[in-house]
C-alpha positions as CSV (number, residue, x, y, z in Angstrom):
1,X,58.2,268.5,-33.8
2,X,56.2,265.6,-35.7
3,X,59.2,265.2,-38.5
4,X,61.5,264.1,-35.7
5,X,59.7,263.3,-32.5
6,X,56.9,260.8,-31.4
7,X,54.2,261.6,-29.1
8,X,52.1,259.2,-27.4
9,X,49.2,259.1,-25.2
10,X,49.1,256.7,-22.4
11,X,47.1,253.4,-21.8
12,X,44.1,253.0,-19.7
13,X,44.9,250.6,-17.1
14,X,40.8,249.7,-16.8
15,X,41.3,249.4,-12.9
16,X,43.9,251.7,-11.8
17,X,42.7,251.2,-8.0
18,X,43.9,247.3,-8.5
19,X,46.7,248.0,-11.1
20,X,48.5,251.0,-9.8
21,X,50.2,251.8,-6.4
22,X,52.2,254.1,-4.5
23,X,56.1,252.7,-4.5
24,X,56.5,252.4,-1.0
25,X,53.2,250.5,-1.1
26,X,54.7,247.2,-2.2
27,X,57.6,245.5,-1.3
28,X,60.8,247.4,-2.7
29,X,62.1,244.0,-4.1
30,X,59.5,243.7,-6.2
31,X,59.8,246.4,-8.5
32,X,61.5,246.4,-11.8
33,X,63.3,249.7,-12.5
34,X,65.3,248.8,-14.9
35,X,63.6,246.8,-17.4
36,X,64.4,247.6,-21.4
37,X,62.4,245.5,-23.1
38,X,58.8,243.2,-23.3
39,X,61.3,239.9,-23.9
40,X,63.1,241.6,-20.4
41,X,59.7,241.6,-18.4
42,X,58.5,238.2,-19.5
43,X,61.9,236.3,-18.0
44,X,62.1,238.5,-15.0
45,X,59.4,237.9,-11.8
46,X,58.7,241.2,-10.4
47,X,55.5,242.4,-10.4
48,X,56.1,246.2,-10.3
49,X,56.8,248.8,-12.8
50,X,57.4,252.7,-12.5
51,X,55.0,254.3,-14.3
52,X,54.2,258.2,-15.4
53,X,50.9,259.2,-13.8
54,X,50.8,263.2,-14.7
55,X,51.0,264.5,-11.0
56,X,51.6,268.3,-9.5
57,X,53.2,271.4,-11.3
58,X,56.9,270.2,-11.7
59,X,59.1,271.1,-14.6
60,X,62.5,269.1,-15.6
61,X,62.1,266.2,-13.3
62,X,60.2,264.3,-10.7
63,X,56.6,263.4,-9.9
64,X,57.5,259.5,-10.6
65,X,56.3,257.8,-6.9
66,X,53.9,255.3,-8.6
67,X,54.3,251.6,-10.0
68,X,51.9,250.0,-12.0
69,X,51.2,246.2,-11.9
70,X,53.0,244.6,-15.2
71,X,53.8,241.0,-14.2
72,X,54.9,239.1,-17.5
73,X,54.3,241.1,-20.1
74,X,51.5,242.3,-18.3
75,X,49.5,239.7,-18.5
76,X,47.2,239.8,-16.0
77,X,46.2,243.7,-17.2
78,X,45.6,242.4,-20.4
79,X,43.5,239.6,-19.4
80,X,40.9,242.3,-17.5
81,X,41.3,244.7,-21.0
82,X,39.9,241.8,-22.7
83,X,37.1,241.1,-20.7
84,X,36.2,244.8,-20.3
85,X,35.8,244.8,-24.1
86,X,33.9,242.3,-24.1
87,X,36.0,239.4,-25.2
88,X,38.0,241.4,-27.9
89,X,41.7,242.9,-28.0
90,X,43.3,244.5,-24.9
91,X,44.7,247.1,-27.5
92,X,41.5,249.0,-27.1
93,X,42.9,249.6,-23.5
94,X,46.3,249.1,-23.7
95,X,48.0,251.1,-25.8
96,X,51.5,252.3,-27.1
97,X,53.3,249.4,-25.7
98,X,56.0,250.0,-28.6
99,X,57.3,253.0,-26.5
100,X,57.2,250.8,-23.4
101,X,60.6,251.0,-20.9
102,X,62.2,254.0,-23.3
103,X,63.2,257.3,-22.1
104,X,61.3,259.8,-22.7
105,X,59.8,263.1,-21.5
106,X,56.5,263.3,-20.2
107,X,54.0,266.1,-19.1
108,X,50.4,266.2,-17.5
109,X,47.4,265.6,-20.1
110,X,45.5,268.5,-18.4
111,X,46.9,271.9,-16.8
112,X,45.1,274.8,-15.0
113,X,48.5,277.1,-16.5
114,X,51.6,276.2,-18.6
115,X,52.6,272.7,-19.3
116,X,55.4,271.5,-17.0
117,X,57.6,268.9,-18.8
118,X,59.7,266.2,-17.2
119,X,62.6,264.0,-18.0
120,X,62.5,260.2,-17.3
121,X,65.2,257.2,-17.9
122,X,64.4,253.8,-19.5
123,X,62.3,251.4,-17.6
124,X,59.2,253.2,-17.3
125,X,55.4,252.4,-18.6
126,X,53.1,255.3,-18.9
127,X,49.0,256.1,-18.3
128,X,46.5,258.3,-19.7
129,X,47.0,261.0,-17.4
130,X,50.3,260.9,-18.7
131,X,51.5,262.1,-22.2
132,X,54.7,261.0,-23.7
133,X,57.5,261.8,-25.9
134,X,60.5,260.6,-27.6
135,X,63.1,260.7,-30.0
136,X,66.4,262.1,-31.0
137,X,67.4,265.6,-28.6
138,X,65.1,264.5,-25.9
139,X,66.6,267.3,-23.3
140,X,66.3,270.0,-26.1
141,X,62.8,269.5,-26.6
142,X,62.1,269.6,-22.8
143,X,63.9,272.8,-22.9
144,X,61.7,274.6,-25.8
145,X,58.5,273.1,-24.0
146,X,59.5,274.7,-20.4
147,X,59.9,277.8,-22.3
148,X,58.5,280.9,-22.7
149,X,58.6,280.5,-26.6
150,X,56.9,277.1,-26.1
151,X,54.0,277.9,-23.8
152,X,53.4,281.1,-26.3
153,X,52.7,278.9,-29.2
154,X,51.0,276.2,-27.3
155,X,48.3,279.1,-26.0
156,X,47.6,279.1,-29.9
157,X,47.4,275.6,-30.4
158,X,45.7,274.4,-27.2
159,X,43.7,277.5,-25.9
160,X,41.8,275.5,-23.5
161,X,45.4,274.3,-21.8
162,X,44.5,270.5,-22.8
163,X,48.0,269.3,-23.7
164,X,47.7,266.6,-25.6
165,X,50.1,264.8,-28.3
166,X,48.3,266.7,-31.4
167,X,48.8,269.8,-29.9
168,X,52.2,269.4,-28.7
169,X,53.6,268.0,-32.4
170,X,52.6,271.4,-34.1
171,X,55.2,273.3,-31.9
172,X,57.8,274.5,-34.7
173,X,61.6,272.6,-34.3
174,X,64.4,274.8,-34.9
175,X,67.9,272.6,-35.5
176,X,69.6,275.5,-33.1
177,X,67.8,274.4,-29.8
178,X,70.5,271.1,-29.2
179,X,73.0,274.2,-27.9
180,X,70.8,274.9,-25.1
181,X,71.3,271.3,-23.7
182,X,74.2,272.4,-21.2
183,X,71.6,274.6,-19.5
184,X,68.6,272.4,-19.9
185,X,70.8,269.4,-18.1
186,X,71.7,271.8,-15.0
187,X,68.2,272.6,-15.0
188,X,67.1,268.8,-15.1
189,X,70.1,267.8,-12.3
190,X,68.8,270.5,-9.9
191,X,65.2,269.4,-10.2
192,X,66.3,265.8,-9.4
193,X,68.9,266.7,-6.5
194,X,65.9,268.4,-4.9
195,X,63.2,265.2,-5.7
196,X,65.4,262.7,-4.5
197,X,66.2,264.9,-1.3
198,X,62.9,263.5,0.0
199,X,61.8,260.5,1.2
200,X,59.3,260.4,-1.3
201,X,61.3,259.3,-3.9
202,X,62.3,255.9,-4.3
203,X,66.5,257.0,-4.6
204,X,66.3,258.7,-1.1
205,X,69.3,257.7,0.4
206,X,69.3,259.7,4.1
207,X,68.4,262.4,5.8
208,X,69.7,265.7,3.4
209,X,70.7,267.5,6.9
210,X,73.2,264.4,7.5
211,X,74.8,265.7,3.9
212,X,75.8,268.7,4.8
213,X,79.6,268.5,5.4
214,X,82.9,271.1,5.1
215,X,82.0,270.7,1.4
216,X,78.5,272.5,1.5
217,X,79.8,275.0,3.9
218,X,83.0,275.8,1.5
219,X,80.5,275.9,-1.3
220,X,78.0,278.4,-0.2
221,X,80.7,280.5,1.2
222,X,81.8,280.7,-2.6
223,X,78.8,281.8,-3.6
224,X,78.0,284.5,-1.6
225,X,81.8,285.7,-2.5
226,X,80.3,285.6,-6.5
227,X,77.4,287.0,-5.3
228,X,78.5,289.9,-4.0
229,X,80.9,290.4,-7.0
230,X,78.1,289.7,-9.3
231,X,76.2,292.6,-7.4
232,X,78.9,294.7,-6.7
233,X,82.1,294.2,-9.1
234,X,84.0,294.1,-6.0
235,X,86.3,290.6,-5.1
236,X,86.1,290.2,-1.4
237,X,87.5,287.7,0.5
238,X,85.9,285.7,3.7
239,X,88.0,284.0,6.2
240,X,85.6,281.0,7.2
241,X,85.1,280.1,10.9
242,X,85.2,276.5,11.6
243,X,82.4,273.8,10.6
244,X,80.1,273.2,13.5
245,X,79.3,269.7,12.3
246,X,77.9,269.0,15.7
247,X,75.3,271.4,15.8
248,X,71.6,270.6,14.6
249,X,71.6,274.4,13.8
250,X,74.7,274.8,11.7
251,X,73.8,272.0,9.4
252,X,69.6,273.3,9.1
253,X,71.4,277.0,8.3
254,X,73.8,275.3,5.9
255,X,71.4,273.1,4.6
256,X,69.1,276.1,3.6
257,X,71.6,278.3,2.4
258,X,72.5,275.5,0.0
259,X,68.7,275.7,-1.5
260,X,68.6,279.3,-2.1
261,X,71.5,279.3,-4.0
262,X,70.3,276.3,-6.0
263,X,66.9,277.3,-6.2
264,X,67.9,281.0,-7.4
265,X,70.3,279.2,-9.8
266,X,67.6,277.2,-11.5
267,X,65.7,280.4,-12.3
268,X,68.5,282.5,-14.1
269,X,69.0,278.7,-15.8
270,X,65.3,279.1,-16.9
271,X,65.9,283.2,-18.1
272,X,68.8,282.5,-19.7
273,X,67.1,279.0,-21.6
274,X,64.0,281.9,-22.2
275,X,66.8,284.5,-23.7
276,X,68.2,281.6,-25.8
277,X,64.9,280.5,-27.0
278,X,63.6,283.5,-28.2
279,X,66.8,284.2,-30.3
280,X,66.5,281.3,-31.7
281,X,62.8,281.6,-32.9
282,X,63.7,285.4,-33.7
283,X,60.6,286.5,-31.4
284,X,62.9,289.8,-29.9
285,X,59.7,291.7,-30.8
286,X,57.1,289.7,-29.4
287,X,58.5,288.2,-26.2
């Protein structure tokens, strides 16, 4: 993966108690989600910044619920860096500030099993409990990672499950993987359908239960018809009863049914992204 893709490890912040927050700690006004560039944050006045902070077990998307204190350029950050070495550079702390604000995909430093990687847009900064990557066929390379063929050969390279960037760069790139994006992006817009469901993430936007409309109900009636033809080769047809939008219970029952389906769709993504994988690498005999 070195030839075409850059990994980084993230800064220290030297205080992350004073630096870093939760979102929903600090006014929602005063975060900068969008910011592209250092030139961008030095003519804007928000204080706050996402930033990539590791986190729980959670592949293709997610785990961003913190904001890290980047006022200016960072300014004040870099003004405690410099004290805390003494009166030299804040680059000791503060470090790959070139990938600032890109998008990228990022995965937890240290794991007790297989690395989980994640996708993320522009605008965020990241820490040292969060490794980075980027480059061209960002989606791709989340797709080999979240593998079975990439956790195999990572157990070679990082036996003691420390995931770091020098690891991580050894993994073997095969051109082939870019026609496994189509899966890898279902796999990615699940993962965020279900992290923005709660109102733990910052693009919450109401209660999922008040979601659940004639559309959801038409929907998972469809798939239990492919379903059972799936499991059966047998076409059968269901004649729906009327949407009991009214009822609490109706929409909790619909509301569920909708997961499972999702949820069960996400893992044959992942098999089939396995399947894929391990043609590609030619590993038939080994995995």
């Amino acid at each position: 993966l070195e030839s075409s893709f850059e990994f980084k490890k993230g800064m220290s912040t030297g205080d992350n108690a004073r630096f870093i927050k939760n979102w929903n700690e600090v006014s929602f006004k005063n975060i900068y989600f969008d910011c592209t560039s250092e030139e961008d944050s030095l003519r804007d006045e928000r204080k706050w910044y996402p930033i990539n902070c590791g986190g729980t077990f959670r592949k293709w998307y997610g785990n961003q619920d913190s904001v890290v204190n980047w006022f200016h350029n960072g300014e004040e950050m870099k003004s405690n860096a410099i004290v805390l070495n003494h009166g030299g550079h804040w680059s000791r702390y503060i470090t790959s500030i070139d990938k600032f604000f890109h998008c990228g995909l990022s995965w937890n430093a240290i794991s007790s099993g297989d690395i989980c990687v994640r996708y993320f847009g522009t605008g965020f900064i990241f820490c040292s409990a969060s490794m980075c990557g980027y480059g061209d066929n960002i989606k791709s390379v989340i797709g080999l990672l979240n593998s079975k063929v990439g956790m195999d050969i990572l157990k070679v390279l990082a036996p003691t499950m420390n995931y770091g960037p020098l690891q991580v760069k050894k993994i073997p790139l095969i051109d082939l993987i870019d026609k496994c994006t189509s899966v890898i992006n279902l796999c990615i817009n699940i993962s965020k359908q279900d992290w923005d469901a709660h109102e733990t993430s910052w693009d919450f936007e109401e209660n999922p239960l008040l979601a659940v409309d004639e559309e959801t109900y038409i929907d998972n009636i469809n798939h239990k018809i492919e379903q059972h033809e799936k499991e059966t080769g047998e076409r059968i047809c269901i004649d729906p009863a009327a949407p009991e939008l009214d009822s609490l219970e109706w929409r909790m029952e619909q509301y569920k049914q909708k997961w499972e389906h999702l949820f069960m769709q996400l893992h044959e993504n992942e098999e089939e992204l396995n399947r894929q994988f391990i043609d590609i690498y030619g590993l038939q005999d080994e995995l």
